[in-house]
C-alpha positions in Angstrom: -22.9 -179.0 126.2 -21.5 -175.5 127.0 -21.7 -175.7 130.4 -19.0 -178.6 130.6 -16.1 -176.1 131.5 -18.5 -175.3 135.2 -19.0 -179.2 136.0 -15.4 -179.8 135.7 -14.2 -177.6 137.8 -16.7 -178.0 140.1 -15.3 -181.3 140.1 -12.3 -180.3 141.0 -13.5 -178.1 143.7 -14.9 -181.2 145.4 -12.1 -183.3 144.7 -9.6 -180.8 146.3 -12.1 -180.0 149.2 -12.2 -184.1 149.8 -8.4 -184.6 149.9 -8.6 -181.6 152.2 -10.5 -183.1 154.6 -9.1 -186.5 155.0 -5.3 -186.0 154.4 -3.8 -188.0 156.3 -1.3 -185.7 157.8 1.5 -187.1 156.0 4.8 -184.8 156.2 6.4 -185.4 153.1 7.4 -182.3 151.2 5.2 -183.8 147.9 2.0 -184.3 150.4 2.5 -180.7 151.6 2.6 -179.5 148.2 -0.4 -180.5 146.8 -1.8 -179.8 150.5 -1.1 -176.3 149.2 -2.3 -176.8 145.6 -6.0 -178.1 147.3 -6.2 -175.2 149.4 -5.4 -172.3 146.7 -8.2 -174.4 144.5 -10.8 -174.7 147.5 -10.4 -170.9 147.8 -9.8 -169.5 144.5 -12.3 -171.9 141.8 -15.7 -170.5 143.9 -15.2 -167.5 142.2 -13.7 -168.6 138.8 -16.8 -170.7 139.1 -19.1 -167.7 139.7 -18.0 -165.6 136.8 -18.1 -168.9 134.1 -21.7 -168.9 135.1 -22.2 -164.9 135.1 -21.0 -165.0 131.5 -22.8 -168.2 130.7 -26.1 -166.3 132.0 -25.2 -162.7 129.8 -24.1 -164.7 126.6 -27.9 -166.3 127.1 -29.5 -162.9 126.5 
């Protein structure tokens, strides 16, 4: 299945978009942290998402 490496991280997008949305609103430095982690992930994997299936689609041809 070649297109494993896209499903996983769009699992991850979802995952990190999840604990985005119902964080508790704990203060701890570790909470804060992967707050962070979640948010550079929500932001950054669309478009490492994007070009896995851009390639996926030329390698095709």
């Amino acid at each position: 299945m070649a297109d494993a490496p896209i499903v996983q991280l769009l699992t991850l997008w979802f995952v990190a978009a999840i604990f985005l949305q119902t964080e508790s609103g704990g203060s701890g430095l570790f909470v804060r942290i992967i707050g962070l982690f979640a948010l550079l992930l929500v932001y950054l994997l669309p478009f490492v998402i994007l070009a896995l299936v851009f390639d996926s689609i030329d390698n095709e041809r």
